[in-house]
BABATI-821065 format. One record per residue: residue number from 1; x, y, z of N, C-alpha, C, CB in turn; residue in one letter. Coordinates in steps of 0.2 Angstrom, whole numbers, always signed. Glycine has a CB too. Layout:
BEGIN
<pado nr="NUM" n_x="X" n_y="Y" n_z="Z" ca_x="X" ca_y="Y" ca_z="Z" c_x="X" c_y="Y" c_z="Z" cb_x="X" cb_y="Y" cb_z="Z" rest="a"/>
...
//
This chain:
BEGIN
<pado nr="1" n_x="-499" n_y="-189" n_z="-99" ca_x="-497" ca_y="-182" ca_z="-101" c_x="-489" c_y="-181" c_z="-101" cb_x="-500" cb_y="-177" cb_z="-96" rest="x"/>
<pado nr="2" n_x="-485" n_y="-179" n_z="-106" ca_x="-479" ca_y="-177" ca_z="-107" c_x="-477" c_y="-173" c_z="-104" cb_x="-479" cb_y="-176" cb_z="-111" rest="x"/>
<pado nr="3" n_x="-471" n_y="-171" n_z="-99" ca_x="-468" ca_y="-168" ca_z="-94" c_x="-465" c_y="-162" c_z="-99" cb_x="-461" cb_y="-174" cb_z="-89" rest="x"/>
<pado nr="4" n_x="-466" n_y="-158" n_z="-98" ca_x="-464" ca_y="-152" ca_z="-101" c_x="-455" c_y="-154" c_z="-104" cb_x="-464" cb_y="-145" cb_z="-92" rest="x"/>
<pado nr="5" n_x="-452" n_y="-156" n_z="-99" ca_x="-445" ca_y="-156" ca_z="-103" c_x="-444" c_y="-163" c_z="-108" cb_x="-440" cb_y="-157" cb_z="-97" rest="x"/>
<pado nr="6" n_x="-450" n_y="-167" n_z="-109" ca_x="-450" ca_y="-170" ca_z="-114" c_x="-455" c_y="-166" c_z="-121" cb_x="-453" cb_y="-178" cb_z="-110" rest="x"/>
<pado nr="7" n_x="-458" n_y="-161" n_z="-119" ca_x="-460" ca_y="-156" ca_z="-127" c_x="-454" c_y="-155" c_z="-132" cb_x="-461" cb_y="-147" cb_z="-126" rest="x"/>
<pado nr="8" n_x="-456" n_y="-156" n_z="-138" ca_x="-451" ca_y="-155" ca_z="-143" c_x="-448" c_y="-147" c_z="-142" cb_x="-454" cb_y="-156" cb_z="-149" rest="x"/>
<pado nr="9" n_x="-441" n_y="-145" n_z="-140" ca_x="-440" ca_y="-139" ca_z="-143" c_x="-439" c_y="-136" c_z="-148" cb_x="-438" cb_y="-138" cb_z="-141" rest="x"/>
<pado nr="10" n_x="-441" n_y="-128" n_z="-147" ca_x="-442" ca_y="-125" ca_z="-154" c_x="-435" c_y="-125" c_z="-156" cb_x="-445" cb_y="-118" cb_z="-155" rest="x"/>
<pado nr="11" n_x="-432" n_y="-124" n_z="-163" ca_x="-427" ca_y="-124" ca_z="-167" c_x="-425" c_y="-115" c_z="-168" cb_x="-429" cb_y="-131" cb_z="-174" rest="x"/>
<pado nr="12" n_x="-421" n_y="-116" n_z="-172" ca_x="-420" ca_y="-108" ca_z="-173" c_x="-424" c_y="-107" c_z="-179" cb_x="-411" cb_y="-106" cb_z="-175" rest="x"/>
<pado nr="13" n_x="-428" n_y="-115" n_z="-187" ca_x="-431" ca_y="-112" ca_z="-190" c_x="-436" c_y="-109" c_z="-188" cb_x="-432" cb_y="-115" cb_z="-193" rest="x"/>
<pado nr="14" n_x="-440" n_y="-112" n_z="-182" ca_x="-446" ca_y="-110" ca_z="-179" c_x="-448" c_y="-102" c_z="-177" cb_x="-446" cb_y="-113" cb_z="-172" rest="x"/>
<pado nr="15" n_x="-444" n_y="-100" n_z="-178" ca_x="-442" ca_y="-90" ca_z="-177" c_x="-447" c_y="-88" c_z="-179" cb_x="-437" cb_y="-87" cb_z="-180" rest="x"/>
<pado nr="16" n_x="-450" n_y="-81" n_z="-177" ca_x="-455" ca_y="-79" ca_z="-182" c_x="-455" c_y="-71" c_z="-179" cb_x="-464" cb_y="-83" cb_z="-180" rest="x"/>
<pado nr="17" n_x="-454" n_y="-68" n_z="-184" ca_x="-456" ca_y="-60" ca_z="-182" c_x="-463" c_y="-59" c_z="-181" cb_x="-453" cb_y="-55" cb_z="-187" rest="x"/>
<pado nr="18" n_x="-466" n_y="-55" n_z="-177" ca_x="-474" ca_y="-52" ca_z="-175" c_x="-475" c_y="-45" c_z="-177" cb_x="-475" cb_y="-52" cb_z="-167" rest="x"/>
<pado nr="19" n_x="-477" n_y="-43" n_z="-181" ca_x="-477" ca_y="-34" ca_z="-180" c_x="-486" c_y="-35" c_z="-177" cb_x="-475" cb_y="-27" cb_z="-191" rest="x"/>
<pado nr="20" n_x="-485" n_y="-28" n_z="-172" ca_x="-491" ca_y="-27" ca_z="-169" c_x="-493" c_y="-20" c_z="-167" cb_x="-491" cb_y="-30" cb_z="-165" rest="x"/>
<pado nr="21" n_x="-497" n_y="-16" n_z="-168" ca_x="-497" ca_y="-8" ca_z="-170" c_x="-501" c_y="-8" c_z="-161" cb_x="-502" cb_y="-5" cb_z="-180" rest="x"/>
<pado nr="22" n_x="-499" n_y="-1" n_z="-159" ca_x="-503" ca_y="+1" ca_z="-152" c_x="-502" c_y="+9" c_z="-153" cb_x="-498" cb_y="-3" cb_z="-143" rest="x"/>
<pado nr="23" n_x="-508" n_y="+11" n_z="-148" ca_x="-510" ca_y="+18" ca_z="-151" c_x="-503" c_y="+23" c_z="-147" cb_x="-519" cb_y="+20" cb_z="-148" rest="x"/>
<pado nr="24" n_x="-499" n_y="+19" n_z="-140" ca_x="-494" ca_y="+24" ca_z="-138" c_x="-491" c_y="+21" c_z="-134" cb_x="-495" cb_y="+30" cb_z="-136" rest="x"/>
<pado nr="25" n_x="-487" n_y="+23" n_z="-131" ca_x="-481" ca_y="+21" ca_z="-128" c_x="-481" c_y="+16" c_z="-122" cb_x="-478" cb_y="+27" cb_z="-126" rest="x"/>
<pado nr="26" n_x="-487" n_y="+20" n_z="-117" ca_x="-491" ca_y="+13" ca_z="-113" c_x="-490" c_y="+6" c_z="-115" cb_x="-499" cb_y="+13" cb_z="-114" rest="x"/>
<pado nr="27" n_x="-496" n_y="+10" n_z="-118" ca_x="-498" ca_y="+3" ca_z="-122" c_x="-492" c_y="-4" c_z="-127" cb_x="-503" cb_y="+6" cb_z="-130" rest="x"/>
<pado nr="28" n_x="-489" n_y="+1" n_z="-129" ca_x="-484" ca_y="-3" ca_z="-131" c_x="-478" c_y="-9" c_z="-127" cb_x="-479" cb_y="+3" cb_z="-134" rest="x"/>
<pado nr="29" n_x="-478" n_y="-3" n_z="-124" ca_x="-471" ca_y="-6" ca_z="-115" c_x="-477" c_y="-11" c_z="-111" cb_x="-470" cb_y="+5" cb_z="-105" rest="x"/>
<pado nr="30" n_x="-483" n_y="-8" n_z="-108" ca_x="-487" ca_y="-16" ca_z="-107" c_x="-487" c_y="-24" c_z="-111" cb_x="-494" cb_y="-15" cb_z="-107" rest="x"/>
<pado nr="31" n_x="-488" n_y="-22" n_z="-117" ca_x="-488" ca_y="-29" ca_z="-122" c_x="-481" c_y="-30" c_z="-121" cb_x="-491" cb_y="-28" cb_z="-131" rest="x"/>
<pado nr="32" n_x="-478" n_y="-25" n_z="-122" ca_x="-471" ca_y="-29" ca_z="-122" c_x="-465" c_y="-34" c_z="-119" cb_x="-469" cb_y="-25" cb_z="-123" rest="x"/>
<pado nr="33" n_x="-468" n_y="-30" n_z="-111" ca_x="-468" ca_y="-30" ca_z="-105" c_x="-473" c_y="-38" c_z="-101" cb_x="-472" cb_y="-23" cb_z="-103" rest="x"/>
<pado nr="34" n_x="-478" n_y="-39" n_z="-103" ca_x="-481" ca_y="-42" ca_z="-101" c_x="-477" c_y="-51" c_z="-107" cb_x="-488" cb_y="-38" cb_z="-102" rest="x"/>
<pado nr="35" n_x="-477" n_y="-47" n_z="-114" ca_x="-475" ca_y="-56" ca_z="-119" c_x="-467" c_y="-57" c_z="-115" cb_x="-474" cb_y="-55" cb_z="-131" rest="x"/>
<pado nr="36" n_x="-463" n_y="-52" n_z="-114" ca_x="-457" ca_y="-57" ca_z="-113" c_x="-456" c_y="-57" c_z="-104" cb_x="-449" cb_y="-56" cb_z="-117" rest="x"/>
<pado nr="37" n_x="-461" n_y="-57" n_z="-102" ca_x="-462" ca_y="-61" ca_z="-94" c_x="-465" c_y="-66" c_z="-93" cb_x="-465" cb_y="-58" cb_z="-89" rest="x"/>
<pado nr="38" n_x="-469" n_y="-66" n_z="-99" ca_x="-473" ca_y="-73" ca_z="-101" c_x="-471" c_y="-78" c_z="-103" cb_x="-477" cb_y="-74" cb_z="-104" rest="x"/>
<pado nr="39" n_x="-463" n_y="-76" n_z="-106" ca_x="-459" ca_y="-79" ca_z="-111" c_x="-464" c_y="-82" c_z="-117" cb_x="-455" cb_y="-84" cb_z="-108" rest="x"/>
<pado nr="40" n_x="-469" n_y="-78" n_z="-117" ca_x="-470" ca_y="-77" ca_z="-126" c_x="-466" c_y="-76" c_z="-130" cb_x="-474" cb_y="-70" cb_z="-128" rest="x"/>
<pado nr="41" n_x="-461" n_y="-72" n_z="-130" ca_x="-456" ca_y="-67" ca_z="-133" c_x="-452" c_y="-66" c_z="-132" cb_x="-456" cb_y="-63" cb_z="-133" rest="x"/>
<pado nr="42" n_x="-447" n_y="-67" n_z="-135" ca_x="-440" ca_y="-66" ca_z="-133" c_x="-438" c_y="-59" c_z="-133" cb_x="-435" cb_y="-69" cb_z="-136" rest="x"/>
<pado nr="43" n_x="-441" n_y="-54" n_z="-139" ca_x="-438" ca_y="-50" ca_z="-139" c_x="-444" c_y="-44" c_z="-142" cb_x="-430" cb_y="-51" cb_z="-143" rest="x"/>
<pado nr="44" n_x="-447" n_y="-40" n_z="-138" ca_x="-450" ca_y="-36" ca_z="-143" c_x="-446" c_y="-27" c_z="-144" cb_x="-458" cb_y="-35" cb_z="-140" rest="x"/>
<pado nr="45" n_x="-446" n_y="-26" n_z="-150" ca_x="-442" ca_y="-17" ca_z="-150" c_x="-449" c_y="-14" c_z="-152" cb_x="-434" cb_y="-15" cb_z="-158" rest="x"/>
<pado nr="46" n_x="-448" n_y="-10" n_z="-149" ca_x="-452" ca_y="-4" ca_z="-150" c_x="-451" c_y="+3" c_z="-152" cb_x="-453" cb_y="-2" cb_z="-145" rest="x"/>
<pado nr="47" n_x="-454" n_y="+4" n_z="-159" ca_x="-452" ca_y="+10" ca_z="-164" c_x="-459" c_y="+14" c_z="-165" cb_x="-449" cb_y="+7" cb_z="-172" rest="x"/>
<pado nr="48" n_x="-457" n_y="+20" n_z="-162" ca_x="-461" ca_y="+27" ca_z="-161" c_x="-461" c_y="+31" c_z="-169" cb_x="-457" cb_y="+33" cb_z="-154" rest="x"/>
<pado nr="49" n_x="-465" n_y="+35" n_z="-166" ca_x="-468" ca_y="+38" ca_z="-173" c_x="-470" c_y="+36" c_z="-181" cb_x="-464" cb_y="+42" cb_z="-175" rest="x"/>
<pado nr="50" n_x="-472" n_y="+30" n_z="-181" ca_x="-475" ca_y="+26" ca_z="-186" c_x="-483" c_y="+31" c_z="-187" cb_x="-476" cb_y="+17" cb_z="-184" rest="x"/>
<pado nr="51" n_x="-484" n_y="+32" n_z="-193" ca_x="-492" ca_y="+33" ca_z="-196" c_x="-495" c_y="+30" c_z="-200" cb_x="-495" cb_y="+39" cb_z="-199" rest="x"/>
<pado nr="52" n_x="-500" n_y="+28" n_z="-197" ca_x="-504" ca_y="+23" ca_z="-200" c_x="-511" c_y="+25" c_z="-203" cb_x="-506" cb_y="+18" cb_z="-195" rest="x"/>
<pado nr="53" n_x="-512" n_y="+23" n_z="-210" ca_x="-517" ca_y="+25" ca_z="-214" c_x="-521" c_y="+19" c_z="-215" cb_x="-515" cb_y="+28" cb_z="-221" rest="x"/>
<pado nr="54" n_x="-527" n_y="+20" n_z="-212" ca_x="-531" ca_y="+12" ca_z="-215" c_x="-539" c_y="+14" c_z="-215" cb_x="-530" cb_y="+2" cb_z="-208" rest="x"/>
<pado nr="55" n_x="-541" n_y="+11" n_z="-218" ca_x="-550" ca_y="+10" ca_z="-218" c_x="-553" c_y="+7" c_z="-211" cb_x="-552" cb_y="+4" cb_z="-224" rest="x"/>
<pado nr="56" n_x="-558" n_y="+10" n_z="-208" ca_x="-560" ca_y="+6" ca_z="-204" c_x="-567" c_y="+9" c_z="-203" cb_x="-556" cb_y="+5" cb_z="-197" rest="x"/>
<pado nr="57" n_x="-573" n_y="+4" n_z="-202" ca_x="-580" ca_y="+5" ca_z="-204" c_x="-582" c_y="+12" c_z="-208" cb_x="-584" cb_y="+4" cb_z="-197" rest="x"/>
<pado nr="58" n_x="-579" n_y="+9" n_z="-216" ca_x="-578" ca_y="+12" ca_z="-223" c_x="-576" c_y="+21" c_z="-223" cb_x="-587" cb_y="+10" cb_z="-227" rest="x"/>
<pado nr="59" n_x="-572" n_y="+21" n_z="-215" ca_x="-569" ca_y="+28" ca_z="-216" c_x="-561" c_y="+28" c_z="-216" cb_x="-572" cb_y="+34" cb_z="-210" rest="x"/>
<pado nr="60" n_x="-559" n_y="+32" n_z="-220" ca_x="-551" ca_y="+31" ca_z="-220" c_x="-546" c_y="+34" c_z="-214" cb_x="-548" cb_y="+33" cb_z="-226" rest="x"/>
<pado nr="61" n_x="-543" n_y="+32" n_z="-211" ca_x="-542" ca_y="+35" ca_z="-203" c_x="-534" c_y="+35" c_z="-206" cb_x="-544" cb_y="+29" cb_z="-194" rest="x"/>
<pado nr="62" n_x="-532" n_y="+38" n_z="-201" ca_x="-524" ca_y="+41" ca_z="-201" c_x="-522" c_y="+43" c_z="-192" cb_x="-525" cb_y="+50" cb_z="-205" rest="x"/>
<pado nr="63" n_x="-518" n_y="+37" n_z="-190" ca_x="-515" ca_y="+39" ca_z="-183" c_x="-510" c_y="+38" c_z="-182" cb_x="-517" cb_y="+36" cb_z="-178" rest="x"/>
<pado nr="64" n_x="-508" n_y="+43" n_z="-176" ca_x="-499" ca_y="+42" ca_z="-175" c_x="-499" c_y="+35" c_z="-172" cb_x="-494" cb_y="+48" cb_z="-168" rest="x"/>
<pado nr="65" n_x="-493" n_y="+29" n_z="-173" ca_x="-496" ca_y="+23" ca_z="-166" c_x="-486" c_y="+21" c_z="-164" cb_x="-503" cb_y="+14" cb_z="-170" rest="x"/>
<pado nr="66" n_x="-488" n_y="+16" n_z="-161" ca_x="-482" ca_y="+14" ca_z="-162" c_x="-482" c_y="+7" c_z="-162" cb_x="-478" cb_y="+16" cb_z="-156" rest="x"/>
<pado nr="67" n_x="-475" n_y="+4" n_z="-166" ca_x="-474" ca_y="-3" ca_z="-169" c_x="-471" c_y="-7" c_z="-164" cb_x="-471" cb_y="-3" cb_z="-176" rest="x"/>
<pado nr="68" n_x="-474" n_y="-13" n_z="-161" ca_x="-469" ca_y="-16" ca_z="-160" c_x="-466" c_y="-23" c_z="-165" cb_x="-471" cb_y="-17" cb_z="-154" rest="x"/>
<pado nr="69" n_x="-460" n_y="-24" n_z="-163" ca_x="-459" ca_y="-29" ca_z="-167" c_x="-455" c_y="-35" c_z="-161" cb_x="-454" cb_y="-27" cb_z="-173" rest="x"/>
<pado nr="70" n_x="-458" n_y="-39" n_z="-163" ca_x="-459" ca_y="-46" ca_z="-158" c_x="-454" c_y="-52" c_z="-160" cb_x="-467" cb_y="-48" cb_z="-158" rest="x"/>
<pado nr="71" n_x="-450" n_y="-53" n_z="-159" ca_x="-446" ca_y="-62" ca_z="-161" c_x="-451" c_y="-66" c_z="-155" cb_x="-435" cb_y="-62" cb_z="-159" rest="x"/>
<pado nr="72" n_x="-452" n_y="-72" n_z="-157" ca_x="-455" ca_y="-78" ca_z="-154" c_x="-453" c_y="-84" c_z="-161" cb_x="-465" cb_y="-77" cb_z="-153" rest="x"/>
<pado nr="73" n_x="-459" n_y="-88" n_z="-158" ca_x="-457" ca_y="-95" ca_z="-161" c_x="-463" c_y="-96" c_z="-163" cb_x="-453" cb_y="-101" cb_z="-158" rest="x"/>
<pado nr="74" n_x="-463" n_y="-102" n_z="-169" ca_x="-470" ca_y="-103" ca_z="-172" c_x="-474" c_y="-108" c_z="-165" cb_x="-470" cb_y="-110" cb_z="-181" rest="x"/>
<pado nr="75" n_x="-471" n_y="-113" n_z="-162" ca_x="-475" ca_y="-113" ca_z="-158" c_x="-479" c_y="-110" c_z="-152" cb_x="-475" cb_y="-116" cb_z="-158" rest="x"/>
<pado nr="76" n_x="-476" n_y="-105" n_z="-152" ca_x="-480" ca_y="-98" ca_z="-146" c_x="-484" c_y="-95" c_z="-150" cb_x="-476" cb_y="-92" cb_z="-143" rest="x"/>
<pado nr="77" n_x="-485" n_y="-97" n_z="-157" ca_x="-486" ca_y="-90" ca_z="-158" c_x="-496" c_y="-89" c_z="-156" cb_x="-483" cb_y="-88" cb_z="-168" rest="x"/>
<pado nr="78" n_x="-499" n_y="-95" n_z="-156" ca_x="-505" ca_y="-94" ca_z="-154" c_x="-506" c_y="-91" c_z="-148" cb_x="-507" cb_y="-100" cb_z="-155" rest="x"/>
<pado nr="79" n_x="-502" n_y="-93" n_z="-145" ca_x="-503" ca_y="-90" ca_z="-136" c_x="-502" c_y="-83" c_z="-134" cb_x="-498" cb_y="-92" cb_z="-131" rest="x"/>
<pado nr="80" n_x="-496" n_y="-82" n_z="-139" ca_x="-495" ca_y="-74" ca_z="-141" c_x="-501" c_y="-71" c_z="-144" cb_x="-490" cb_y="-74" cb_z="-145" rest="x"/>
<pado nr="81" n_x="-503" n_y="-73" n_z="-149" ca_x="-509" ca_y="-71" ca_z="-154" c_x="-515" c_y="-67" c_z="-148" cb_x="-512" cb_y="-79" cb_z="-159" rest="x"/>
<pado nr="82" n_x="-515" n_y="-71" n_z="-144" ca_x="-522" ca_y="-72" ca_z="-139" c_x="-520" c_y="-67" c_z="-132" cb_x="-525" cb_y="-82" cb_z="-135" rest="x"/>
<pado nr="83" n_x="-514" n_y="-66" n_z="-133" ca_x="-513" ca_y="-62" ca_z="-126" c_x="-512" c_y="-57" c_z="-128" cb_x="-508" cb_y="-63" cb_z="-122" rest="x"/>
<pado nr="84" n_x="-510" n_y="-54" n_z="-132" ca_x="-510" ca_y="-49" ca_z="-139" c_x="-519" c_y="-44" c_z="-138" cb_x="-510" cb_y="-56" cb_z="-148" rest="x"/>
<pado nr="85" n_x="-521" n_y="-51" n_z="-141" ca_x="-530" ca_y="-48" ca_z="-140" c_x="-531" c_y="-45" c_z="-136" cb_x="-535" cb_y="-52" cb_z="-139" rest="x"/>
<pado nr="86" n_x="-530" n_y="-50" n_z="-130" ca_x="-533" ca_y="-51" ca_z="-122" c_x="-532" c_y="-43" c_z="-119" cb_x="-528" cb_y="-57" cb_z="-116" rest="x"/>
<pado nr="87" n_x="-525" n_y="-42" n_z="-121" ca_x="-522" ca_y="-35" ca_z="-117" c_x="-523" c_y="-29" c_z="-122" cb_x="-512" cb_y="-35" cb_z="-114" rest="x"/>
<pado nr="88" n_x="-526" n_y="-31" n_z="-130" ca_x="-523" ca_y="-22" ca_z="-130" c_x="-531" c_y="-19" c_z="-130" cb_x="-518" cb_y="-19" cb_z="-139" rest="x"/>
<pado nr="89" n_x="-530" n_y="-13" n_z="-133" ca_x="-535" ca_y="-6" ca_z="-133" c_x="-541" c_y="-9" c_z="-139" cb_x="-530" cb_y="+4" cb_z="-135" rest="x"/>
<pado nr="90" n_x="-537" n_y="-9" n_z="-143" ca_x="-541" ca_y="-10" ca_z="-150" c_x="-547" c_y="-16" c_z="-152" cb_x="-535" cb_y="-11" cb_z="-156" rest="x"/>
<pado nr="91" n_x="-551" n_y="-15" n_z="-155" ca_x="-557" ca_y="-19" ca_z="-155" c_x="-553" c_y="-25" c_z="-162" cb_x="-565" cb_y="-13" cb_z="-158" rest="x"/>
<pado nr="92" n_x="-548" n_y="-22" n_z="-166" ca_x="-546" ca_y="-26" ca_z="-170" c_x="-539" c_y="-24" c_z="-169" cb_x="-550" cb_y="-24" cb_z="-176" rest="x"/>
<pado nr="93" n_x="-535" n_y="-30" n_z="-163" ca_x="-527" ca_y="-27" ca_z="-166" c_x="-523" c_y="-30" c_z="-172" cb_x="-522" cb_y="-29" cb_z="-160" rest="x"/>
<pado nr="94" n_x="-520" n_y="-26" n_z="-173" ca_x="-516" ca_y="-30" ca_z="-179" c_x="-511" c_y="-32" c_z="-176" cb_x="-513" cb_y="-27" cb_z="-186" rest="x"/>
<pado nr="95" n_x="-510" n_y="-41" n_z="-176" ca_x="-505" ca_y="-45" ca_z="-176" c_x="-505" c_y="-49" c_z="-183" cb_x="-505" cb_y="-47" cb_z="-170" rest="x"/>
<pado nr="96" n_x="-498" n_y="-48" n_z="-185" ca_x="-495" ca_y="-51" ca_z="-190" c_x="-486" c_y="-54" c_z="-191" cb_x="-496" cb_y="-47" cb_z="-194" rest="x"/>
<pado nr="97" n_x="-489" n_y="-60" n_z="-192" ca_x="-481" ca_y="-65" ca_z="-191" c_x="-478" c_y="-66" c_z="-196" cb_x="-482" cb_y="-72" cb_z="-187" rest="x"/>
<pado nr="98" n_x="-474" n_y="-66" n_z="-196" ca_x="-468" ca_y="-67" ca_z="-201" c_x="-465" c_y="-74" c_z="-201" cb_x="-462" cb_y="-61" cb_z="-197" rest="x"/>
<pado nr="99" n_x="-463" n_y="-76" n_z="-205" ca_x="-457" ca_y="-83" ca_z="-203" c_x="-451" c_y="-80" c_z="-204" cb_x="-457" cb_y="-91" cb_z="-209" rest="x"/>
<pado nr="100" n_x="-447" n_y="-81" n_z="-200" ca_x="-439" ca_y="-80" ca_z="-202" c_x="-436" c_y="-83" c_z="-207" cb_x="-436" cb_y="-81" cb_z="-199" rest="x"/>
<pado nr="101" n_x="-433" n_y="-83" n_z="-212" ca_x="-429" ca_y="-87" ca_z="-219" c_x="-422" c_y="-88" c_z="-217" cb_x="-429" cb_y="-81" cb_z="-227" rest="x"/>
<pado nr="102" n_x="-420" n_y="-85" n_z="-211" ca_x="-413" ca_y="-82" ca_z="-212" c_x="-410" c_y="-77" c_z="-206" cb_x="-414" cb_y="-78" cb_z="-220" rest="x"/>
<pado nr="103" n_x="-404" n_y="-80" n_z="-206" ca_x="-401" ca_y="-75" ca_z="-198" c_x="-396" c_y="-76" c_z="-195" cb_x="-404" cb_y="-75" cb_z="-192" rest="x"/>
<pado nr="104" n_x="-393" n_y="-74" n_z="-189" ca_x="-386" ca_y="-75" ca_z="-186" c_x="-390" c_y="-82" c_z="-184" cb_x="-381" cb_y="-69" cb_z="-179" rest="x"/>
<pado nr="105" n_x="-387" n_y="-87" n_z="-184" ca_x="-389" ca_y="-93" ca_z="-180" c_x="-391" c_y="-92" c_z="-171" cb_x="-382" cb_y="-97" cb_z="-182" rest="x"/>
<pado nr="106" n_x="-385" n_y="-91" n_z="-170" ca_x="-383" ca_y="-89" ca_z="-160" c_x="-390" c_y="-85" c_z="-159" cb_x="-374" cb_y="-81" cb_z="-158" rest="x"/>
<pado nr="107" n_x="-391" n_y="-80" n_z="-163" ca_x="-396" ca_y="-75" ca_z="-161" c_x="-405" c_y="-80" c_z="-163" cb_x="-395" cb_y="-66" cb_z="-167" rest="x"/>
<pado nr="108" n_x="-404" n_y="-84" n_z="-166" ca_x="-412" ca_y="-87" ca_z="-167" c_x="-410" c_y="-94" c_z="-162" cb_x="-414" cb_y="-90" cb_z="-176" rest="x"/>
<pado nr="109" n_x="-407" n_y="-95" n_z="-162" ca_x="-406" ca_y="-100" ca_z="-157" c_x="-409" c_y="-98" c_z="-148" cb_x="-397" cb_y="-101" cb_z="-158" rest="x"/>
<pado nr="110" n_x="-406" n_y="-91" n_z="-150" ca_x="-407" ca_y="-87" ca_z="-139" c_x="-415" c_y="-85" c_z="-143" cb_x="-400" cb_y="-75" cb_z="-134" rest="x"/>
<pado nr="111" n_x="-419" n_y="-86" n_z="-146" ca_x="-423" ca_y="-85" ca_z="-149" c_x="-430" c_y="-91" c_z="-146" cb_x="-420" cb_y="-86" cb_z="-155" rest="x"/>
<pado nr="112" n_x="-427" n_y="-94" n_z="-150" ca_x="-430" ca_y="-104" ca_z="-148" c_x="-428" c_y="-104" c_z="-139" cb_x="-422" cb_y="-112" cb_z="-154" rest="x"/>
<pado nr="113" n_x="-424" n_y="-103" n_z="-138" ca_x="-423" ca_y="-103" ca_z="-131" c_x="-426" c_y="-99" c_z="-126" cb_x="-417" cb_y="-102" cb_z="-130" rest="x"/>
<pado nr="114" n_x="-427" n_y="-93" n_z="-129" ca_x="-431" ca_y="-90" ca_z="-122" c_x="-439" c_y="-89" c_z="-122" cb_x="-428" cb_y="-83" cb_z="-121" rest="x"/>
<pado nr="115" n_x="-440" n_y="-94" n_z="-127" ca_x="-447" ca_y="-92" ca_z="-129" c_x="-452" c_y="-99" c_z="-126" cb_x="-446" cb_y="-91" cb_z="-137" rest="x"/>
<pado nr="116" n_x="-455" n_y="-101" n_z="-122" ca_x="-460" ca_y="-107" ca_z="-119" c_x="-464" c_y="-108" c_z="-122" cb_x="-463" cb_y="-106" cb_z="-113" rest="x"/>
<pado nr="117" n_x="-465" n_y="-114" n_z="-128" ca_x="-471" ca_y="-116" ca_z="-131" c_x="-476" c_y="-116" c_z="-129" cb_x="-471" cb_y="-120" cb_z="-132" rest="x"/>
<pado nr="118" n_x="-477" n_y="-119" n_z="-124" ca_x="-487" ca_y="-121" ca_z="-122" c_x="-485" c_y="-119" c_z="-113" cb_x="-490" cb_y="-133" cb_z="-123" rest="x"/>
//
């Protein structure tokens, strides 16, 4: 078995934005709370008053919620994905990842760095 400090590290391309919707402020501050202690995450922001319109078992719902947005790396992002699950309310959470194209370098870099692959 490979010693943790011999894992490839992630690079700054590795970066990935997460958006992830939670019904309130709780809810939000635990996930958020919880991925970058896990060092899932380096950085989740949290933006209030978003409304969300979608379909769900063929009725069209409408709720206030709140967004988080999540910086990680592609290779957390599975572990993130599942902890994501593990902790929220919703029977179906939306998590959706992003690749990054582009950025201050320095800032994807503390990116890649603060984030624990496996």
């Amino acid at each position: 078995m490979r010693e943790a400090a011999d894992a490839p590290q992630p690079t700054a391309t590795d970066a990935r934005v997460v958006l992830v919707t939670a019904p309130d402020e709780a809810t939000a501050l635990t996930l958020a709370r919880t991925l970058v202690d896990e060092s899932l995450a380096a950085c989740c922001s949290l933006i209030p008053g978003i409304r969300s319109v979608y379909r769900w078992q063929g009725e069209r719902c409408e709720e206030a919620e709140w967004l988080l947005v999540i910086k990680t790396t592609a290779p957390a992002l599975a572990r993130l994905t599942q902890r994501v699950i593990e902790l929220h309310s919703y029977e179906v959470p939306e998590v959706v990842a992003l690749p990054i194209v582009g950025g201050a370098e320095p800032y994807l870099e503390w990116v890649a760095q603060s984030v624990i692959a496996s």
